[in-house]
C-alpha positions as CSV (number, residue, x, y, z in Angstrom):
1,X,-10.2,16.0,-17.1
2,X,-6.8,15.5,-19.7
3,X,-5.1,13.1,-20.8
4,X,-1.6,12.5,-19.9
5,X,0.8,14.7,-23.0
6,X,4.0,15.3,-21.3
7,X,6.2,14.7,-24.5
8,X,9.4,16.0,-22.3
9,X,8.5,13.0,-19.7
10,X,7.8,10.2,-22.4
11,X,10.9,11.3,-24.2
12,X,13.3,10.8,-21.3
13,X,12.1,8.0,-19.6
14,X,11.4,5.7,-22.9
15,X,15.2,6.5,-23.2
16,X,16.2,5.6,-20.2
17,X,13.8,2.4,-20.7
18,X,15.6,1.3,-23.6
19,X,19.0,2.1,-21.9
20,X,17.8,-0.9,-19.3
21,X,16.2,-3.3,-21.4
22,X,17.6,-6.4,-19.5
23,X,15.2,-5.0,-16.4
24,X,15.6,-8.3,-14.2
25,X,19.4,-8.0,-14.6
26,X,19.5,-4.2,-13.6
27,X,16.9,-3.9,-11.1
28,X,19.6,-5.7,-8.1
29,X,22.6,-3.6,-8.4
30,X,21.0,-0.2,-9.2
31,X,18.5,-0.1,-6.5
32,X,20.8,-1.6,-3.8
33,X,22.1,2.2,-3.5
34,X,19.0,3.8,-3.2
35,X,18.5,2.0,0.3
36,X,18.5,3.8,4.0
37,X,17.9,7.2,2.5
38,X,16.8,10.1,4.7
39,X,12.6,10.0,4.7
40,X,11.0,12.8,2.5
41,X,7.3,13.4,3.3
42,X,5.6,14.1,-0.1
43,X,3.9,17.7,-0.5
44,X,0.4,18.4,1.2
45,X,-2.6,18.2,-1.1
46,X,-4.3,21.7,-1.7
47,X,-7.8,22.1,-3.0
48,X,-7.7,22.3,-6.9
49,X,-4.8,20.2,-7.2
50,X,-4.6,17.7,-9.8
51,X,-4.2,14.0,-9.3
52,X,-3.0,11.5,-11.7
53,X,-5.0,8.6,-12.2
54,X,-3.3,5.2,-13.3
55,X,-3.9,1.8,-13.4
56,X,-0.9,-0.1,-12.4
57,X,-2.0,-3.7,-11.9
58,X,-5.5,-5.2,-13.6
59,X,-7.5,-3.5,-16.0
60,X,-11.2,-2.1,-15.4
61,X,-13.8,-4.7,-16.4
62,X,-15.9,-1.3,-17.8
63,X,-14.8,1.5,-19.4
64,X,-16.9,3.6,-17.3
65,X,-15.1,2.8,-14.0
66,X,-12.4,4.7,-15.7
67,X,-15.0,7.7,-15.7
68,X,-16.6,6.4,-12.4
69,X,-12.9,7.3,-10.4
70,X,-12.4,10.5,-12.0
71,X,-15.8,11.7,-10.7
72,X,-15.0,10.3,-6.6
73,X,-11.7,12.4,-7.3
74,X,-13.0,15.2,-8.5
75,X,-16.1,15.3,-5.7
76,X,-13.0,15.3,-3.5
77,X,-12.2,19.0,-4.6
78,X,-9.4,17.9,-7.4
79,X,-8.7,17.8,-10.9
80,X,-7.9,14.6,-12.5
81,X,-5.7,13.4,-15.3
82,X,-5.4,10.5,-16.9
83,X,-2.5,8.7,-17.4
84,X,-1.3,7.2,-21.0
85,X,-2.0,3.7,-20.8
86,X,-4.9,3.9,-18.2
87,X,-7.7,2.2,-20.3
88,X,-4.8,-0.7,-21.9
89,X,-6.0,-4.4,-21.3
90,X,-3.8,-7.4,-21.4
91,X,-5.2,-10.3,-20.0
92,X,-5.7,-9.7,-16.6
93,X,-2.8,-6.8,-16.9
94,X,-4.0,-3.2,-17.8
95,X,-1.2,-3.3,-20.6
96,X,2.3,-4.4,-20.8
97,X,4.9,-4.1,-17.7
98,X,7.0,-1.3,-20.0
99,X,3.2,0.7,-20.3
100,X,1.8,0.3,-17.0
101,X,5.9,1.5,-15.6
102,X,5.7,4.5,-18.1
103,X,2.0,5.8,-16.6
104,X,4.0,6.1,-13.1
105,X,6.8,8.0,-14.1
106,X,5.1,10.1,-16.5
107,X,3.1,11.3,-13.5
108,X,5.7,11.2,-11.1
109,X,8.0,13.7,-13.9
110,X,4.8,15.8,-14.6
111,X,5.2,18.9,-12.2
112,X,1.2,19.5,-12.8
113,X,0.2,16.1,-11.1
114,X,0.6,16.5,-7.3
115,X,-0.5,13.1,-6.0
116,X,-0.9,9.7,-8.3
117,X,-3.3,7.3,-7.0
118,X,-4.4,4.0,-7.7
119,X,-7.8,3.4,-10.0
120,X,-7.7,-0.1,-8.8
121,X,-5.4,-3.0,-7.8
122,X,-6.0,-6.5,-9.0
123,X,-2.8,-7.9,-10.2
124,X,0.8,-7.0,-11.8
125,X,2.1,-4.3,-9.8
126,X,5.3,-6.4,-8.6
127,X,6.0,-6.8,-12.5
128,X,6.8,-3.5,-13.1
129,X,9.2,-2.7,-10.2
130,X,12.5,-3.5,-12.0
131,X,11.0,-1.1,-14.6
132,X,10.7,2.0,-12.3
133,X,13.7,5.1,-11.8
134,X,13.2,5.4,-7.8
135,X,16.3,8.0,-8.6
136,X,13.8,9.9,-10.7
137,X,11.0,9.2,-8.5
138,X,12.8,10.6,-5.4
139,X,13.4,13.7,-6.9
140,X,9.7,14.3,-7.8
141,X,8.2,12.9,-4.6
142,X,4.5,12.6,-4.1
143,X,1.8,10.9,-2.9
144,X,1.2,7.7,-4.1
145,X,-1.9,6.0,-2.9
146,X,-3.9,3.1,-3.2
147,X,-3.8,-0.6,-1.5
148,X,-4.0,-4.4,-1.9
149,X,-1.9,-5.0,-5.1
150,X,-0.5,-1.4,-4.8
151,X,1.5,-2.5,-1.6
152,X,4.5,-3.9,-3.9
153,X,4.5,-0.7,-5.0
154,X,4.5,1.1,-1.4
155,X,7.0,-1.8,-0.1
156,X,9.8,-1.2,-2.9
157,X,9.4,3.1,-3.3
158,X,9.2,3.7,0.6
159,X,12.4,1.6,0.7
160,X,14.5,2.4,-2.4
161,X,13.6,6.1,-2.9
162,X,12.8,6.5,0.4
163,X,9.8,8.5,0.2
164,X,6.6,8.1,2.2
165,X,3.6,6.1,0.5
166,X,0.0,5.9,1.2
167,X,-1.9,2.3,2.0
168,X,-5.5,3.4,1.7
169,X,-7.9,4.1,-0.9
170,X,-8.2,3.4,-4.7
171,X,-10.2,5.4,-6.8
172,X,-12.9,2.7,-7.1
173,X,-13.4,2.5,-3.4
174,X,-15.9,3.3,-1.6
175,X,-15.3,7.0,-0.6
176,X,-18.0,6.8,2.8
177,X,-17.4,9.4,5.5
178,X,-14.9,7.4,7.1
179,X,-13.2,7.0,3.8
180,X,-13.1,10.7,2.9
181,X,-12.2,11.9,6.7
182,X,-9.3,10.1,6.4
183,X,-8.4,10.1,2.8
184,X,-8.4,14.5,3.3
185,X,-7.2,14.4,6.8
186,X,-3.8,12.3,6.2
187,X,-3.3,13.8,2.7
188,X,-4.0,17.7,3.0
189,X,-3.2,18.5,6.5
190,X,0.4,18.3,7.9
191,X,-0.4,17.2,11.5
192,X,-0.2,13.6,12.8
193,X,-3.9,11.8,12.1
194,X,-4.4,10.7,15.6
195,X,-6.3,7.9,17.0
196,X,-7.6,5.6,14.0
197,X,-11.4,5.3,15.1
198,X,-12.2,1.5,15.1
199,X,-15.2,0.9,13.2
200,X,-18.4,-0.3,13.8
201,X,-17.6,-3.6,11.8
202,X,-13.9,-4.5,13.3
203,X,-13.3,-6.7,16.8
204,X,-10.5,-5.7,17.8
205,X,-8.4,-7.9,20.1
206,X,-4.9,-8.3,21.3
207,X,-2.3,-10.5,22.1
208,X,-0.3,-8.7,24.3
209,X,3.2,-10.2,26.2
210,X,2.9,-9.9,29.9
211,X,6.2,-8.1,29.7
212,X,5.3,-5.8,26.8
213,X,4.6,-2.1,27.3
214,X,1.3,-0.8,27.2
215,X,2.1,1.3,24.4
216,X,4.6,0.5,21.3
217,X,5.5,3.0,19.2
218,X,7.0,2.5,15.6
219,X,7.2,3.6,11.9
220,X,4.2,1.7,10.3
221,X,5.4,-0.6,7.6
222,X,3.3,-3.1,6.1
223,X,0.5,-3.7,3.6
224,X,-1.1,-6.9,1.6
225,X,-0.5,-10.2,3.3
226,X,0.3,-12.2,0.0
227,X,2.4,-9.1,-1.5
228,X,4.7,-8.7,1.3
229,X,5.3,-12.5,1.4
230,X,6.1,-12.2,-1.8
231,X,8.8,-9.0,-1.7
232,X,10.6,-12.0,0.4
233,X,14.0,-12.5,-1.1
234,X,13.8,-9.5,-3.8
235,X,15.1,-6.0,-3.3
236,X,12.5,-4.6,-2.3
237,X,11.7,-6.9,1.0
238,X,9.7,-5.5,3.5
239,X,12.0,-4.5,7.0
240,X,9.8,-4.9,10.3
241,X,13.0,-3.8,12.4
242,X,11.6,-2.4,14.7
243,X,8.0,-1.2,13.1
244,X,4.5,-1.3,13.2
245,X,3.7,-4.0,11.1
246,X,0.4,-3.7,9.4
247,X,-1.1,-6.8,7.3
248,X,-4.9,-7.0,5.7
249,X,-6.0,-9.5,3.2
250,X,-9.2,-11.1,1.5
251,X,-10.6,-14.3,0.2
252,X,-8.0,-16.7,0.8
253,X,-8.4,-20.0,2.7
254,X,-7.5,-20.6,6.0
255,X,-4.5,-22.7,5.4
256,X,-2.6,-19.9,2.6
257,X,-2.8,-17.6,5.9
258,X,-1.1,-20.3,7.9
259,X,1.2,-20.6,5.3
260,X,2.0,-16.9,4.8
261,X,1.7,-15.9,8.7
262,X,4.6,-19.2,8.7
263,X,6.8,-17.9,5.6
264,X,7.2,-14.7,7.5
265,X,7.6,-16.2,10.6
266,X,10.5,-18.1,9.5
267,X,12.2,-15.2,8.0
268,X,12.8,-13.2,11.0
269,X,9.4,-10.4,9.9
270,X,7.4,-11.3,12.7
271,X,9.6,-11.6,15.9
272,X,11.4,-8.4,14.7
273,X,8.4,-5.8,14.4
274,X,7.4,-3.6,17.4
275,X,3.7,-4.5,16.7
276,X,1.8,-6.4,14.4
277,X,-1.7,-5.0,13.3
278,X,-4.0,-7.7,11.6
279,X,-7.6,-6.9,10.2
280,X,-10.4,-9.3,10.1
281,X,-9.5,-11.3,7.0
282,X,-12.8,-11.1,5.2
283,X,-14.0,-13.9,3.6
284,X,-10.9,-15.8,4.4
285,X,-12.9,-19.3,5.0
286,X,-13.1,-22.7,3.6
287,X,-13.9,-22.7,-0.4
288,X,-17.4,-23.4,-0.5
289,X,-18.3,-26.6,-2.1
290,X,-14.7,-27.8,-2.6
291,X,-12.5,-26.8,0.5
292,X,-8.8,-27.5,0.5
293,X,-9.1,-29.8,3.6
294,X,-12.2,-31.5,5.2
295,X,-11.2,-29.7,8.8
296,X,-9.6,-26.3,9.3
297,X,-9.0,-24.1,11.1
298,X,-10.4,-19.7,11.7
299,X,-8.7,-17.0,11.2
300,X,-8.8,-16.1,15.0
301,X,-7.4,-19.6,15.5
302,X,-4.1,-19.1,12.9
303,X,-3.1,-15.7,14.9
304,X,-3.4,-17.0,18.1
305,X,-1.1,-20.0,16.8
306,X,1.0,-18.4,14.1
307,X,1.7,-14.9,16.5
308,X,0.9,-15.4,19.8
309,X,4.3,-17.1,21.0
310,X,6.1,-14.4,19.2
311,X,6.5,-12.5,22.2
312,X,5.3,-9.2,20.4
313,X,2.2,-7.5,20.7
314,X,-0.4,-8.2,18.2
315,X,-4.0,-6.2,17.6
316,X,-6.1,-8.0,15.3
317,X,-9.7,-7.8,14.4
318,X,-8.7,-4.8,12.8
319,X,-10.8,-2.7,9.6
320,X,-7.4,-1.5,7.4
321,X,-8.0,-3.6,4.1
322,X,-10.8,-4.7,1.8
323,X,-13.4,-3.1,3.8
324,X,-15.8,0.3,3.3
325,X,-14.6,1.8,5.8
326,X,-10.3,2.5,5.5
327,X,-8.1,4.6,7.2
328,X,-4.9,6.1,5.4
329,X,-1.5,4.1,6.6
330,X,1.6,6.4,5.6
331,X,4.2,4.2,5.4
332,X,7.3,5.5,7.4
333,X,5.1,7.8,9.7
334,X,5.2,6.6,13.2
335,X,2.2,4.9,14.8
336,X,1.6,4.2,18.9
337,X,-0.1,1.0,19.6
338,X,-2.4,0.7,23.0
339,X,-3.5,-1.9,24.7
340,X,-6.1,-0.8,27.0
341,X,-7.3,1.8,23.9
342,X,-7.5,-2.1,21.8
343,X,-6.3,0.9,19.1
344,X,-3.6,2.7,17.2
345,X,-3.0,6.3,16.5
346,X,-0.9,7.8,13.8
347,X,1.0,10.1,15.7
348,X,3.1,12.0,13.7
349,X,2.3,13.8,10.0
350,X,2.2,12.1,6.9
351,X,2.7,15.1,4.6
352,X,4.7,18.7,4.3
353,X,3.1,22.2,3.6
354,X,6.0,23.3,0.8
């Protein structure tokens, strides 16, 4: 394990950090070129290659989780650096915006590290977008992994340096068989994943149009159901044009789904995708004790009512988020969604050899 000591990335990006102080202000007109550009696949992982760890959202409660996710990267066959700021705590932030955005482009600048991902998610991510050189991080394109609060970070560097990113494990996940299979298969082989094997814990179920194909086929696009609600009306919005929309989330009541499945409704994301992939929703319930409302309504209930006269087929029931068992979602890479399979398969690669 090192430490992160590229003095030749620090310089150059604290400069160009203090050349855009005013973040908010320049984070509208700079990005707004950066949009539609021609895909780039990230290099293939190899065995031995190192991975940059970060932390760009909440901080570790322990400082041995830090230790705990280098070990699960290195069981994986890899070497693992650090990044600068990685063990930082600020309130529920793992150090300031300027900190957490410096860890990301130092590893995104430092030719050793040949995938960054995730130790965690949590909370901030979204605050450190205006922060971020997607020029700079375009040129150096790699795999960036990691999911939940990490999907701000998919949404706004799959669409404003148009590279593909990675919805899938942390470091601190669970790294089960399924896990692994999935984690080594999308990220060191360049052939499409195929079928996503449903697993034993999802029920999968479909609302499917009468005049829908039996197979859709799309780029998969998608992520955290309260992060890409919340991209709504920035640069970094998510498009469903057209895609396989993909949304997971945990622990929020009934009625915040309703109101987030509605939000996206009303701004065009829902009726426009190809597809919509939901997962189960886990503990997405009443609170206990004190719910919001003395009646409510499931999950299953809220996707029948919130995407079921959207004319566009849904499979829900699905195992993509907060679970043990997570596949790898490249955002960008195109997905085929099947009716009578109650499945989708990944159907092109998510990664280049050179």
């Amino acid at each position: 394990m090192k430490n992160l000591t590229s003095d030749v990335s620090r310089r150059e990006f604290l400069g160009g950090l203090a050349a855009t102080s005013a973040a908010a202000a320049w984070f509208a007109p700079a990005v707004a070129a950066e949009a539609n550009l021609p895909l780039l696949k990230p290099r293939a992982l190899r065995p031995g290659d190192t991975i940059g760890l970060a932390a760009p959202a909440s901080p570790v409660f322990e400082p041995s989780d830090v230790l705990e996710g280098e070990r699960a990267m290195e069981k994986l066959g890899f070497r693992v650096k650090l990044a600068r700021h990685i063990r930082k705590k600020w309130g529920y932030l793992a150090g300031s915006d300027q900190e957490r955005a410096q860890d990301l482009m130092e590893l995104f600048m430092d030719p050793e590290v040949a995938a960054i991902v995730a130790l965690r998610g949590g909370y901030g991510a979204i605050r450190i977008l205006p922060y971020l050189d997607y020029k700079v991080i375009r040129e150096n394109a790699k795999i960036l992994i990691g999911y939940s609060d990490i999907t701000t970070l998919h949404l706004a560097i799959h669409k404003l340096a148009g590279i593909v990113t990675y919805h899938g494990a942390v470091a601190l996940s669970t790294f089960n068989a399924y896990s692994t299979r999935y984690f080594m298969d999308t990220l060191t082989k360049a052939a499409p994943p195929g079928l996503v094997e449903t697993p034993a814990a999802a029920l999968p179920q479909t609302i499917w149009p009468d005049k829908a194909p039996a197979m859709v086929k799309g780029p998969l696009v998608g992520g955290n159901l309260t992060l890409v609600t919340a991209t709504l009306g920035t640069p970094c919005e998510i498009d469903t044009a057209g895609k396989v929309l993909f949304l997971e989330e945990v622990g929020e009541e009934p009625y915040s789904l309703d109101r987030m499945f509605t939000q996206l409704q009303q701004a065009g994301k829902l009726a426009a995708a190809a597809a919509i992939l939901v997962d189960r929703c886990i503990r997405c319930k009443p609170a206990e004790y004190k719910p919001a409302f003395d009646n409510t309504l499931s999950v299953g209930e809220i996707i029948q009512d919130r995407l079921g006269g959207l004319g566009v087929p849904v499979l829900y029931g699905l195992q993509i988020g907060h679970v043990a068992d997570k596949p790898v979602l490249p955002l960008g890479i195109e997905a085929t969604v099947e009716r009578e399979k109650l499945a989708f398969s990944i159907t092109e690669s998510a990664v280049r050899i050179l």
